[in-house]
C-alpha positions as CSV (number, residue, x, y, z in Angstrom):
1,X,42.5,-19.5,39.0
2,X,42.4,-15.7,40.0
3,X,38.7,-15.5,40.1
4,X,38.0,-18.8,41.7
5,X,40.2,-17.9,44.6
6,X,38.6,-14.7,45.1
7,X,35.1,-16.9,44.4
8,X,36.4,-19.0,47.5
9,X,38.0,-16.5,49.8
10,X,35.7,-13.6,49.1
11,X,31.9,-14.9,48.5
12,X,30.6,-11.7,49.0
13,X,32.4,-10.1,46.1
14,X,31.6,-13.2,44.0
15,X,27.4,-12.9,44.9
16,X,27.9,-8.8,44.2
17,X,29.6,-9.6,40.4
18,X,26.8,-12.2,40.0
19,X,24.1,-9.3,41.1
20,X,25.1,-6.8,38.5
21,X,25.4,-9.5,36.0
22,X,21.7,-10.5,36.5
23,X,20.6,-6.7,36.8
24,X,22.2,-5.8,33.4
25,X,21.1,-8.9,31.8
26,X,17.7,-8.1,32.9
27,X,18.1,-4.5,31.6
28,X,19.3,-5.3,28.6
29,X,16.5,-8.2,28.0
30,X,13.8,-5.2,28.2
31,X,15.5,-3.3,25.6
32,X,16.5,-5.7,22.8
33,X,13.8,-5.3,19.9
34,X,11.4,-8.1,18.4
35,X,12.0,-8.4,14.9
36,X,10.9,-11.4,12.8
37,X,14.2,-11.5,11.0
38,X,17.8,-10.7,11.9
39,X,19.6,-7.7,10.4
40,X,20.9,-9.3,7.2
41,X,18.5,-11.7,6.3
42,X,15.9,-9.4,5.6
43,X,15.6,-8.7,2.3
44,X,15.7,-4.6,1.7
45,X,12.8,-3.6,-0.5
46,X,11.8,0.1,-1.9
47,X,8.2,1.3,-2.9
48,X,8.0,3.6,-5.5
49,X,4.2,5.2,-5.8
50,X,2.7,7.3,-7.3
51,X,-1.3,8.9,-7.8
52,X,-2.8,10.2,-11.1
53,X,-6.5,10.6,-10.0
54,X,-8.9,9.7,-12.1
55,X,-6.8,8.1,-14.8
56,X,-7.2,4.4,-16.1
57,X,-5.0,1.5,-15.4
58,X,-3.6,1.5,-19.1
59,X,-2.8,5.4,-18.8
60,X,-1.1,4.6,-15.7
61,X,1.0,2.1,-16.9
62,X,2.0,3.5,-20.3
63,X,2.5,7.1,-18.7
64,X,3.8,6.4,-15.3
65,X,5.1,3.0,-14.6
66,X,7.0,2.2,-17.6
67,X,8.6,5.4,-17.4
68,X,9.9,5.2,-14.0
69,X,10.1,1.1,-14.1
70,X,12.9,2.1,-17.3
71,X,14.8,4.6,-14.9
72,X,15.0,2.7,-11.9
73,X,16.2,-0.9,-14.0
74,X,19.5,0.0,-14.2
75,X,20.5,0.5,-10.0
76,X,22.6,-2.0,-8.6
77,X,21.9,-4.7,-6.6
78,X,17.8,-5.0,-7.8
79,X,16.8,-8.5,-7.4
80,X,13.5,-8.3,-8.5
81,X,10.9,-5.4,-9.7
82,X,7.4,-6.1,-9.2
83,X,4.9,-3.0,-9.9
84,X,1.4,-3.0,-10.2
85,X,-0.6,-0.6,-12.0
86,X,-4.5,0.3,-11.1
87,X,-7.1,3.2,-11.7
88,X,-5.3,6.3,-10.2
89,X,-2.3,4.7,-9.0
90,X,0.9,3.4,-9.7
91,X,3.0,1.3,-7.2
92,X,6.5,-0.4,-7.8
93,X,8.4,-2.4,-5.2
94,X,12.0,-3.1,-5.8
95,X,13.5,-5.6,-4.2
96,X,17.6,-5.5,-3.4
97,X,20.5,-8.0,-2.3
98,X,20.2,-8.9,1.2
99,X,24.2,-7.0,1.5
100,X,22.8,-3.8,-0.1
101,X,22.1,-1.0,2.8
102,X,18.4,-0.4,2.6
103,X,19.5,3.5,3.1
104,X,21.7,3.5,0.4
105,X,19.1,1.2,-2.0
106,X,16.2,4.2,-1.4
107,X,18.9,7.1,-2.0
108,X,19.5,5.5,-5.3
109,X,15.9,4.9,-6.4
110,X,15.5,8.4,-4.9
111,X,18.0,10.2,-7.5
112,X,17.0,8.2,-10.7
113,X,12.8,8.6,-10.4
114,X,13.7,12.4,-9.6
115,X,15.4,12.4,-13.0
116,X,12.0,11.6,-15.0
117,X,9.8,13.8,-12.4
118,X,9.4,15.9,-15.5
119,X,8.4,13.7,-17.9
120,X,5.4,12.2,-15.8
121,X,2.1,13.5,-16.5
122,X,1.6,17.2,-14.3
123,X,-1.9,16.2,-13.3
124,X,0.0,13.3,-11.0
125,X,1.2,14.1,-7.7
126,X,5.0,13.3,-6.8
127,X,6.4,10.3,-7.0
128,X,6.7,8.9,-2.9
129,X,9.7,6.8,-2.4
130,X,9.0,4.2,0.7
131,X,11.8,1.9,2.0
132,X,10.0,-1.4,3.3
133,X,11.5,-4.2,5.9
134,X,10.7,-6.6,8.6
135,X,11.3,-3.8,11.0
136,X,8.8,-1.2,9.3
137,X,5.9,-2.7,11.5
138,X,2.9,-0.9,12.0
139,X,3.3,-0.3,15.9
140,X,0.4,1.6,16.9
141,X,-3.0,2.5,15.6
142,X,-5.2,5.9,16.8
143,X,-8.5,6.5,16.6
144,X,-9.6,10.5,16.7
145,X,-13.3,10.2,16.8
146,X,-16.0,12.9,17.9
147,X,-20.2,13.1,18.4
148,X,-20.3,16.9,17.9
149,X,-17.5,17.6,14.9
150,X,-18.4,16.2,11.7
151,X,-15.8,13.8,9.8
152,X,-14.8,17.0,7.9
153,X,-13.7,19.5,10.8
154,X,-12.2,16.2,12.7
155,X,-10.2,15.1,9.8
156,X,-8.9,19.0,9.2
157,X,-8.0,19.4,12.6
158,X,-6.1,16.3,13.4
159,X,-4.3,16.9,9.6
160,X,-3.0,20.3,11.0
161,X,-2.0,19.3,14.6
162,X,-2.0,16.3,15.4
163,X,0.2,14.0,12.9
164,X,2.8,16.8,13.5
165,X,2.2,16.4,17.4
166,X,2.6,12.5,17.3
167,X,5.4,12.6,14.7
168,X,7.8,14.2,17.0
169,X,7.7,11.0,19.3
170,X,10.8,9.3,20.2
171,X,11.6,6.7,17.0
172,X,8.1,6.7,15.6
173,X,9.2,6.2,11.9
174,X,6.8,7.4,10.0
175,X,2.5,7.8,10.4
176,X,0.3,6.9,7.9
177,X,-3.2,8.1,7.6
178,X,-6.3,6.3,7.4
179,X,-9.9,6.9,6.8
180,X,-9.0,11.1,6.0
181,X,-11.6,13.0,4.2
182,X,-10.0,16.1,2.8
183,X,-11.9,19.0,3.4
184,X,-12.0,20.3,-0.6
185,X,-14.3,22.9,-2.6
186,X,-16.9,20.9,-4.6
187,X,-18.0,22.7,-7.6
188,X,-21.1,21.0,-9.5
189,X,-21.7,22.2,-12.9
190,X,-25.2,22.5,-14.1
191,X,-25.6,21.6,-17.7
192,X,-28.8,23.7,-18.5
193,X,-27.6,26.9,-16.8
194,X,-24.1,26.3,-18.6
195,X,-25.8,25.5,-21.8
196,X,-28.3,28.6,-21.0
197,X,-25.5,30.8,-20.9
198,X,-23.2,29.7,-24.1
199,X,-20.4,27.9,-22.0
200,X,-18.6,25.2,-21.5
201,X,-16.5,23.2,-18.7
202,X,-13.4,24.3,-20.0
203,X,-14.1,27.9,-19.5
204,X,-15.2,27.6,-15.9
205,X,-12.4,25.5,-15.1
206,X,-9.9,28.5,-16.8
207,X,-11.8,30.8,-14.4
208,X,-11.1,28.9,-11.3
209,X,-7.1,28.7,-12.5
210,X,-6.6,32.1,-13.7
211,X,-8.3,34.1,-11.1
212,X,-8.2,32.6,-8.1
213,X,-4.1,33.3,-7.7
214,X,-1.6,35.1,-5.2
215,X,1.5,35.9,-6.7
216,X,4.7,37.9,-6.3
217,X,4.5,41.2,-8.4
218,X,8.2,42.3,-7.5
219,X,9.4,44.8,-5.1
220,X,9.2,48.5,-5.0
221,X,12.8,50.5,-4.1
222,X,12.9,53.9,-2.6
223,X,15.8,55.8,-0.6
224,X,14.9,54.5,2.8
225,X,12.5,52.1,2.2
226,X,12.0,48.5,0.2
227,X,8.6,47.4,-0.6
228,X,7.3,44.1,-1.7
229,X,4.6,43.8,-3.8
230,X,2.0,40.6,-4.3
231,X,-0.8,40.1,-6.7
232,X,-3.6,38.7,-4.3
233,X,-6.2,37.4,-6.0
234,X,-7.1,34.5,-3.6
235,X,-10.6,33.6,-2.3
236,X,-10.9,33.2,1.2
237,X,-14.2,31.8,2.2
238,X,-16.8,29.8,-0.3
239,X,-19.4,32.9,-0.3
240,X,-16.3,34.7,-2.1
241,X,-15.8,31.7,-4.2
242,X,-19.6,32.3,-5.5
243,X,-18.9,35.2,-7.2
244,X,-16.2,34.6,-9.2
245,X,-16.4,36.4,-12.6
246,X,-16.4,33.6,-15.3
247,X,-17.2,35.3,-18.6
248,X,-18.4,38.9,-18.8
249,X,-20.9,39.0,-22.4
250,X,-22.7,42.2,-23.4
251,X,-25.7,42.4,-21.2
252,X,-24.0,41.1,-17.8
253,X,-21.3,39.1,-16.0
254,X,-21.7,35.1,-15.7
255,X,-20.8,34.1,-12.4
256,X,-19.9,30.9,-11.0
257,X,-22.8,30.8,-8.9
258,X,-25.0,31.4,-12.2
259,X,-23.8,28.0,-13.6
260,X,-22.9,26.2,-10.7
261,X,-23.9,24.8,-7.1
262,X,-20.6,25.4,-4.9
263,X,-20.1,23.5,-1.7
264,X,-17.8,22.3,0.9
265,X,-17.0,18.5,0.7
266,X,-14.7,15.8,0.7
267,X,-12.0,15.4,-1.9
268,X,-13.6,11.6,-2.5
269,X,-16.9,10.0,-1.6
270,X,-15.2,6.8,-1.4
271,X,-13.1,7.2,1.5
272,X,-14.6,5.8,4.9
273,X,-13.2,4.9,8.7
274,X,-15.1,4.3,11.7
275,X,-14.0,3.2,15.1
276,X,-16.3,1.5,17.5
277,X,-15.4,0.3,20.9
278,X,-17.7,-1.3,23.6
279,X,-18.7,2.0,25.4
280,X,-19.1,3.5,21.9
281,X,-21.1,1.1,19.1
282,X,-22.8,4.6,17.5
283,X,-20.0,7.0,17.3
284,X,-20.4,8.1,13.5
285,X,-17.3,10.4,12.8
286,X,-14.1,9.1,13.2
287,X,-10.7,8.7,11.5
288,X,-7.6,6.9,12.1
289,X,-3.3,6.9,11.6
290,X,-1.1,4.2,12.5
291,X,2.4,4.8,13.5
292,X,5.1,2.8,12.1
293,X,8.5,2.5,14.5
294,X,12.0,2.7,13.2
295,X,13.8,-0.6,12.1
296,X,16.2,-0.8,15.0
297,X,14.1,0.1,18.2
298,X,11.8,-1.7,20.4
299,X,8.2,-1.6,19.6
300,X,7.0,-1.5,23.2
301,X,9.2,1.6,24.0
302,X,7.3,3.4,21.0
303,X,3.9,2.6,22.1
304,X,4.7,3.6,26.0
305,X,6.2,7.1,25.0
306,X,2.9,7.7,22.5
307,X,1.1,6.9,25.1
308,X,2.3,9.7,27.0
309,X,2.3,11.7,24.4
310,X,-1.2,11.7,23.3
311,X,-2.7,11.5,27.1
312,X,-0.8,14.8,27.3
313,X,-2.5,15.8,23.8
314,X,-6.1,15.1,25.0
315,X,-6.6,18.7,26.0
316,X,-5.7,20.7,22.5
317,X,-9.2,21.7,22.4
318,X,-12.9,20.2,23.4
319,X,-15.1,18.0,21.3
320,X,-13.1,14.9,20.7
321,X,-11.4,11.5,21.8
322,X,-8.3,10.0,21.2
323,X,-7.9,6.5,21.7
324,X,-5.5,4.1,21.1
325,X,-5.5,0.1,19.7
326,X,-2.4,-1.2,20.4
């Protein structure tokens, strides 16, 4: 009867307590998150993947998956394994018990996969472990595109500076990259000059391992002075690369340039983003990430904060634009 009294007696207190009620619940309103299922319903799922370029779907499975898929069986709380194996990649997704912690579900796939990271083949890169829920929504994508860089030099650039630029946003989660052409050395091998000169592939590929290195030589001790010393046998820019020694005969040196066509280039052919927007239906190089928010914050708080962000990055150098599909 306390507060009805005061209600009665003292209105003006009552409409102030019924003001900061509205204000808060307005405030808090803005910042609850969208999520298309409530923490505990959503079933907590882990992705195991892993690539091994240019190997077959059968090698994948008998050399990769079912080694890992063996390892991983055993973790508590899987409700169901479901893995897929295809030409150069492996992918498993384990799904847990809706009361095992997602965090803790990953840490555990994390330790037993790293127990068999020796076993799997070396030519495959390591394994990525990926948690997966309803909150890990892509939030944001970005578009870097450019009329004077080519897909190269804009795909380099934005690898180098941007990702780690946008990464440092407030509760992005993690950002995924689309469309990126590697830049990569591209060494074609011409049969007739290889033949010509009593070689074979495996010979110029020992060449390209064994003496294009930079390692530590150990370190050289005086009485006021230590020295370290490296073995620096890198090659710096592709006219270098040219001239690499691959087999030294009687009469001369073969060179990699005597047997070969070298060339900057993408890592794969196959690999292809554009962007197009009303004011720009011809823009031919471009290349794309998506950001992916944090399970427990609000999507629209992410995408106003990268907004900032990259409106504040337009200016890291000239030749490009950054824009944004939300």
């Amino acid at each position: 009867m306390y507060i009805t009294e005061v209600s009665i007696k003292r209105p003006v207190v009552a409409w102030v307590l019924s003001l900061i009620l509205i204000v808060f619940g307005l405030f808090v309103y803005s910042e609850l998150p969208v999520r298309e299922l409530p923490d505990g319903l959503q079933p907590p799922v882990v992705q195991v993947k892993v690539d091994y370029k240019s190997a077959s779907a059968p090698i994948v499975d008998q050399e990769i998956t079912q080694v890992i898929e063996d390892v991983i069986g055993g973790a508590e709380g899987i409700k169901n394994i479901d893995s897929k194996s295809e030409n150069g990649r492996s992918s498993i997704n384990i799904e847990f018990d809706t009361d095992i912690e997602l965090d803790d579900a990953a840490n555990d796939i994390r330790e037993r996969v790293a127990r068999v990271v020796d076993n799997l083949p070396s030519e495959a890169d390591a394994p990525q472990i990926l948690k997966q829920a309803a909150g890990f929504t892509t939030t944001m994508w970005l578009s870097v595109s450019s009329s004077t860089w080519s897909d190269l030099e804009l795909g380099d650039y934005a690898d180098r500076y941007l990702i780690d630029a946008f990464s440092s946003v407030k509760n992005v989660g993690r950002i995924l990259l689309g469309g990126l052409r590697e830049l990569s050395v591209r060494v074609w091998i011409d049969p007739i000059k290889l033949a010509a000169n009593n070689m074979t592939i495996q010979e110029v590929e020992n060449a390209l391992r064994n003496e294009n290195i930079s390692l530590p030589a150990g370190t050289l001790e005086a009485e006021n002075i230590d020295l370290t010393i490296n073995l620096d046998k890198s090659y710096n820019n592709i006219d270098e690369l040219k001239f690499l020694p691959i087999k030294k005969t009687k009469d001369k040196i073969v060179r990699l340039t005597d047997v070969a066509n070298v060339e900057l280039g993408p890592v794969s052919e196959k690999t292809l983003f554009k962007a197009q927007s009303k004011n720009n239906l011809n823009q031919k190089n471009s290349w794309d990430w998506y950001l992916r928010k944090k399970w427990c914050f609000h999507s629209w708080a992410i995408k106003r904060n990268t907004k900032k962000n990259y409106w504040g990055k337009k200016n890291f150098t000239w030749g490009f634009k950054i824009r944004s599909f939300v």
